[in-house]
SEBAGU-45185 format. One line per 8 residues: number of its first residue (from 1); their letters; for each residue x, y, z of C-alpha. Coordinates in steps of 0.001 Angstrom, whole numbers, plus 500000, padded with zeros to 6 digits. Layout:
% SEBAGU-45185
NUM	a	X,Y,Z | ...
% end
This chain:
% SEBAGU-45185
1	xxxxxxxx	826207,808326,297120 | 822502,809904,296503 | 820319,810144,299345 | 817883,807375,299590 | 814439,808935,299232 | 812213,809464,302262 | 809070,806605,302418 | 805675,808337,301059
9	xxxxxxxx	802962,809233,303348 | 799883,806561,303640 | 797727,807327,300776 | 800378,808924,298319 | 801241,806516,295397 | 803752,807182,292798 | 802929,806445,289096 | 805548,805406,286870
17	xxxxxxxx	805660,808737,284729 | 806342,810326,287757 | 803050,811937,289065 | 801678,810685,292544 | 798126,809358,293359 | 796543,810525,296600 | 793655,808171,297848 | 792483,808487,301264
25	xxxxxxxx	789570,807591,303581 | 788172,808953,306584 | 785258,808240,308296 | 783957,805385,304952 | 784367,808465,302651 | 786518,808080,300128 | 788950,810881,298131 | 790911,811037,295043
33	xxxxxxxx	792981,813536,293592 | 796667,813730,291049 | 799726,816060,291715 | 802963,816432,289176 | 805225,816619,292507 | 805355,814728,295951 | 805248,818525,297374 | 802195,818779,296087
41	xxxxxxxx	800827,816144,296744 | 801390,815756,300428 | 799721,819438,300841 | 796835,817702,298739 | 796789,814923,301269 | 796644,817027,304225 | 794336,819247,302802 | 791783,816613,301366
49	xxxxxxxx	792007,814819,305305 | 791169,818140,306905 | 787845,818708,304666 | 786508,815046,305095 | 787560,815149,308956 | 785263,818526,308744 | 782585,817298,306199 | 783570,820028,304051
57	xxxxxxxx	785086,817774,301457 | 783332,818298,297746 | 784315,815937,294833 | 786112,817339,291694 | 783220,818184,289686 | 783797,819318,285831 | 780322,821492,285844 | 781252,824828,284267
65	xxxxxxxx	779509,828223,285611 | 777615,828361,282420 | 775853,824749,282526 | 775355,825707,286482 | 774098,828929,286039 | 771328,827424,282925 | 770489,824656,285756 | 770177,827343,288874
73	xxxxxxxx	768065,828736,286817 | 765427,826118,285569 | 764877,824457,289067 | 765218,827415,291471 | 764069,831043,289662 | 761887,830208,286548 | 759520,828952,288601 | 759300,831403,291369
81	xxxxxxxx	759798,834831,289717 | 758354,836836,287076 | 758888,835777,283578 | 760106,839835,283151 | 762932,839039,285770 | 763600,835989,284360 | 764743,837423,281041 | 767186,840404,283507
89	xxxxxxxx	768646,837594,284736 | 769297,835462,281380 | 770295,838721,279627 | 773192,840144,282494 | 774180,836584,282625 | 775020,836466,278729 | 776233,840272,278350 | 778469,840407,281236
97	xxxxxxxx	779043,837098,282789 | 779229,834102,280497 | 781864,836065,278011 | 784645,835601,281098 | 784157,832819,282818 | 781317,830474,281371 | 783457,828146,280031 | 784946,827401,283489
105	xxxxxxxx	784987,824778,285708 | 782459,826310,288827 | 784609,824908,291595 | 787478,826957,289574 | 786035,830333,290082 | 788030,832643,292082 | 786743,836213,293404 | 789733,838361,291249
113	xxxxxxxx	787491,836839,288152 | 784664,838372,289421 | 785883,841483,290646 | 787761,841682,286821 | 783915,841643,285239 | 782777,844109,287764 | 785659,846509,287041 | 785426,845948,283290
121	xxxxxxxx	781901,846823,283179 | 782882,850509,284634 | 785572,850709,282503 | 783075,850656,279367 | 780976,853079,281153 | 777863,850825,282628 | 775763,851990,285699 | 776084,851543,288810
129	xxxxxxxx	772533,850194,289214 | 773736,847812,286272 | 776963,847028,287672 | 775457,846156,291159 | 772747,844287,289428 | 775086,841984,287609 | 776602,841186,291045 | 773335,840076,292516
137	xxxxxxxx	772538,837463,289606 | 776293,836013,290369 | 775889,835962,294698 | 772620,834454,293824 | 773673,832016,291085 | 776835,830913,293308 | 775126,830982,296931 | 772615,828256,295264
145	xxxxxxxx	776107,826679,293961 | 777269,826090,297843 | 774021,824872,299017 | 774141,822288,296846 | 777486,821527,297904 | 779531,822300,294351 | 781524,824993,295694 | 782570,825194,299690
153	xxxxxxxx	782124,828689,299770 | 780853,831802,297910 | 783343,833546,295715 | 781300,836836,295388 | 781716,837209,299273 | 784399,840186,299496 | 784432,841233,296052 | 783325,844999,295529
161	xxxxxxxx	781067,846941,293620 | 782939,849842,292113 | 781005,853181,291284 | 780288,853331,287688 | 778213,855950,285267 | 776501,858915,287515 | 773247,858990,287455 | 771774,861609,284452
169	xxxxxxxx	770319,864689,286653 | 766626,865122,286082 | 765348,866387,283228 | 762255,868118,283198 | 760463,870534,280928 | 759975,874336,281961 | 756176,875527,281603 | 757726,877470,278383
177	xxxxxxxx	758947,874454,277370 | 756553,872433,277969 | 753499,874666,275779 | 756003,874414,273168 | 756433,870653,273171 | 752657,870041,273063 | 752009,872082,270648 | 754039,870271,268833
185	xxxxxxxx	752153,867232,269692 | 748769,869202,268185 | 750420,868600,264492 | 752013,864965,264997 | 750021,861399,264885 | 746765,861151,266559 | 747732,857463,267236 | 750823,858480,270165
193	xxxxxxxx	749787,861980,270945 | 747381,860719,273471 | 749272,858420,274692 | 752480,860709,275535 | 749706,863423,276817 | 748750,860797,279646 | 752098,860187,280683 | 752502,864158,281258
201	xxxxxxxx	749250,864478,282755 | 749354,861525,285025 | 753218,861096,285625 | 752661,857310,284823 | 755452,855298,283357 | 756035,854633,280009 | 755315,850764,280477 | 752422,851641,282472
209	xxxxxxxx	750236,853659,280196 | 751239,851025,277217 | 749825,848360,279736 | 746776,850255,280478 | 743149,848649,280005 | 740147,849708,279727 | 739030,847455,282678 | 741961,849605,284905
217	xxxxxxxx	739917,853240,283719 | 736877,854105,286222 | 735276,857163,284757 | 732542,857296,287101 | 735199,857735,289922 | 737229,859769,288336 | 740443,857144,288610 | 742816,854866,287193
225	xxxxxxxx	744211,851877,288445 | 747126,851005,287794 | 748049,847546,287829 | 750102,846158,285173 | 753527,847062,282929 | 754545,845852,280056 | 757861,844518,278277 | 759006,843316,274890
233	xxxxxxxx	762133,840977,274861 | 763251,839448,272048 | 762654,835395,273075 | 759270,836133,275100 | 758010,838882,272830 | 755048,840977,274619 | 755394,840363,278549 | 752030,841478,280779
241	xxxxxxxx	753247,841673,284088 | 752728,843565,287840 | 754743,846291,288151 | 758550,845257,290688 | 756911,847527,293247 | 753656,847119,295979 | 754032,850738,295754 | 753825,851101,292271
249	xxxxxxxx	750520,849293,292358 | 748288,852695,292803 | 744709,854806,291879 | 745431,858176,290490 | 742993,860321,289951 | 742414,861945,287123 | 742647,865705,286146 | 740628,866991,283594
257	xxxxxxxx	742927,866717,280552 | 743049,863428,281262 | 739756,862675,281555 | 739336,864467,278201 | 741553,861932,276695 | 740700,859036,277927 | 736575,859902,277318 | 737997,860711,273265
265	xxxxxxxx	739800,857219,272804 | 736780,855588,274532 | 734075,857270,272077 | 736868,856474,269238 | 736630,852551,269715 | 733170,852667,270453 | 732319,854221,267207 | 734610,851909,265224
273	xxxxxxxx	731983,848526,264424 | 735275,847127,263593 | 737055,845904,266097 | 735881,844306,269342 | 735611,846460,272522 | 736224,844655,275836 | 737655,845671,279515 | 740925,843708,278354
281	xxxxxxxx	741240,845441,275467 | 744341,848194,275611 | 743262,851898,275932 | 746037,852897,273929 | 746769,850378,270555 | 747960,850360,267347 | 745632,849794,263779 | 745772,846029,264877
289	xxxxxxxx	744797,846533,268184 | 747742,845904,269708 | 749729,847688,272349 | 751971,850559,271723 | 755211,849867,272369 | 757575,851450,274203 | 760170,852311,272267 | 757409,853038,269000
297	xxxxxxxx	756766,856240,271884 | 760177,857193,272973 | 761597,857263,269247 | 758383,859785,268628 | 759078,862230,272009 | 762575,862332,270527 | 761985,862829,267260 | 759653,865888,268473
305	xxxxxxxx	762625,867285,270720 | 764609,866671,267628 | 762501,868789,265438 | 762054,871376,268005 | 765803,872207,268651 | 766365,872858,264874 | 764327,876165,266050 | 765806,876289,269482
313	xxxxxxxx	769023,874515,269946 | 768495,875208,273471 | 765287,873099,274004 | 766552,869879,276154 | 766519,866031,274452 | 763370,864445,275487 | 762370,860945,276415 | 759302,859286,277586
321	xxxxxxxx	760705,859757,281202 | 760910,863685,280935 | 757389,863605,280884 | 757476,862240,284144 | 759384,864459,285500 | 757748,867469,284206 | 754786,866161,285609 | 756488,865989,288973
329	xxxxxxxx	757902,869030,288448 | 754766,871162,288071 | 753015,869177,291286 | 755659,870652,293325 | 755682,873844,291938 | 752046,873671,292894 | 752523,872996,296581 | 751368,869204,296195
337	xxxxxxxx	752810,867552,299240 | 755861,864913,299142 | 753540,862014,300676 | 751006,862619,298314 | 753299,862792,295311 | 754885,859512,296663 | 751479,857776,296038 | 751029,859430,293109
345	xxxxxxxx	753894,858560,290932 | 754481,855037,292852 | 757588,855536,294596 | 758895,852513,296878 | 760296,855242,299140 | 759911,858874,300492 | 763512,859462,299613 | 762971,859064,295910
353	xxxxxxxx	760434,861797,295818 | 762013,864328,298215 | 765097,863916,295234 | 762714,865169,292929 | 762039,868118,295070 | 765813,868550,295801 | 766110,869451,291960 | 762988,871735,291507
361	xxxxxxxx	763347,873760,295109 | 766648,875182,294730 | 765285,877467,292471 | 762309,878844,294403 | 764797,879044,297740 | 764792,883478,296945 | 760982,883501,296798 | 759913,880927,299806
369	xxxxxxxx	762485,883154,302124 | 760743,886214,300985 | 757416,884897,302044 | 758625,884111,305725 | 760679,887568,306164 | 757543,888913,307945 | 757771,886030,310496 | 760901,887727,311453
% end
């Protein structure tokens, strides 16, 4: 004779296809919830009373990580950060994110899924810097999640952030190296050969020289002020913004080459009855008075280093960013001190300088103990 089946729990149901119905209520809240076996659903049970007896109890919710993430970002960042960071966060959402687990149910998300897009993105060779910033726009994006009470707790917590790409060392141009590159410059376009002049004569980024203003340029004083960057993205187009840095908000003064240039491209626009000359008007633009771009500049450097290497396959790739580096490069060859370089270039720390001088010192240890043998 068959064993007569044991009474179910209070609050278990079973349906006639054979699935059970948990319902229960504690403390006038209510919870609901379907199992395919009465093991399951008595762990179910127990489980759902111990998260309303806690208040940690969240209702099944069908909200997928995509629709949350488009939401997060509407009411909480777009309105608070800058439109630049905006698109960062948009774009490592939809390159890395979205592809493996958009489509999924938020309170479905489990940290191996997000560990899995962290370690894929090192497997196809990404940064670290990339790699960790993808992690920060899904902490942020699911941290919001469990304040609104969607999820009970953050699934990024624990997860890891594996090492990916190494850094590219430093590249800057030897003195020899660098005559040769601008005098390579003396026979290109008079429209970017100033502009890739200023970056090696000022150190200034890329984004910064193509945001520069004529309002930002104090000849009487000698100095520029640097104030702005600028982007391109595809959905915003041409993006005026402050640079991520307080540091990177600086005066430089200017050298003489400098100078030189900037006093040329001012006489340049004043002569021209043309076009209209204001202190918002770009000190560096194209025939339309636009900004340069950035990467209208960085296809030019390289398409000099290009050119050059068909002479001298030894002569190093160049990018807007070696001129930085050169330019940092002679300062300390000079004996300009770290602190000052700091301010200079617009570093957010010491530490990123002194790494600059870790690459350019090693090769001047022979000479700087030869000047303190006599202390001996």
């Amino acid at each position: 004779m068959a064993r007569k089946e044991a009474p179910l729990p209070k609050g278990i149901t079973k349906r006639a296809n054979g699935t059970y119905q948990i319902r229960i209520m504690v403390n006038g809240e209510t919870a609901k919830a379907s199992a395919k076996t009465r093991k399951e659903a008595e762990s179910k049970l127990c489980a759902m009373r111990a998260d309303l007896e806690r208040g940690t109890y969240l209702k099944p919710d069908k909200t997928t990580v995509s629709e949350w993430f488009d939401t997060y970002m509407t009411e909480y960042k777009d309105p608070v950060i800058k439109e630049v960071t905006t698109h960062d966060y948009r774009t490592a959402f939809k390159n890395h994110v979205a592809p493996a687990i958009g489509d999924k149910p938020l309170q479905s998300v489990r940290p191996s899924q997000l560990q899995k897009i962290l370690n894929g993105m090192k497997a196809h060779g990404y940064a670290t810097g990339t790699i960790q910033y993808t992690k920060q726009v899904m902490h942020q994006t699911f941290k919001q999640a469990v304040k609104e009470g969607l999820i009970p707790r953050n699934p990024c917590e624990g997860i890891t952030t594996p090492k990916g790409k190494p850094k590219e060392p430093h590249t800057a141009l030897t003195v020899d190296q660098q005559a040769t590159f601008t005098a390579w410059l003396r026979d290109g376009t008079q429209l970017l050969n100033p502009f890739v002049k200023m970056m090696l004569y000022t150190g200034m980024r890329c984004g910064e020289v193509c945001a520069l203003q004529w309002q930002d340029v104090d000849l009487k004083k000698n100095v520029i002020h640097v104030r702005h960057t600028l982007r391109w993205t595809k959905t915003s187009g041409r993006i005026l913004t402050t640079p991520k840095t307080k540091c990177s908000i600086r005066d430089i003064p200017l050298q003489p080459q400098a100078r030189r240039i900037l006093k040329e491209e001012r006489s340049r626009l004043l002569s021209d009855s043309v076009n209209a000359f204001s202190g918002e008007t770009f000190v560096f633009h194209d025939e339309e008075m636009e900004p340069i771009q950035y990467a209208r500049v960085n296809n030019y450097v390289s398409r000099i280093s290009r050119q050059i290497q068909k002479e001298d396959p030894t002569f190093p790739a160049v990018t807007t960013h070696v001129m930085r580096h050169t330019f940092a490069t002679r300062a300390i060859e000079n004996g300009m001190p770290p602190q000052v370089l700091k301010s200079i270039l617009g570093h957010a720390s010491l530490a990123m300088t002194m790494d600059l001088y870790s690459h350019v010192l090693p090769d001047q240890k022979a000479e700087y103990m030869d000047m303190i043998a006599s202390a001996f």
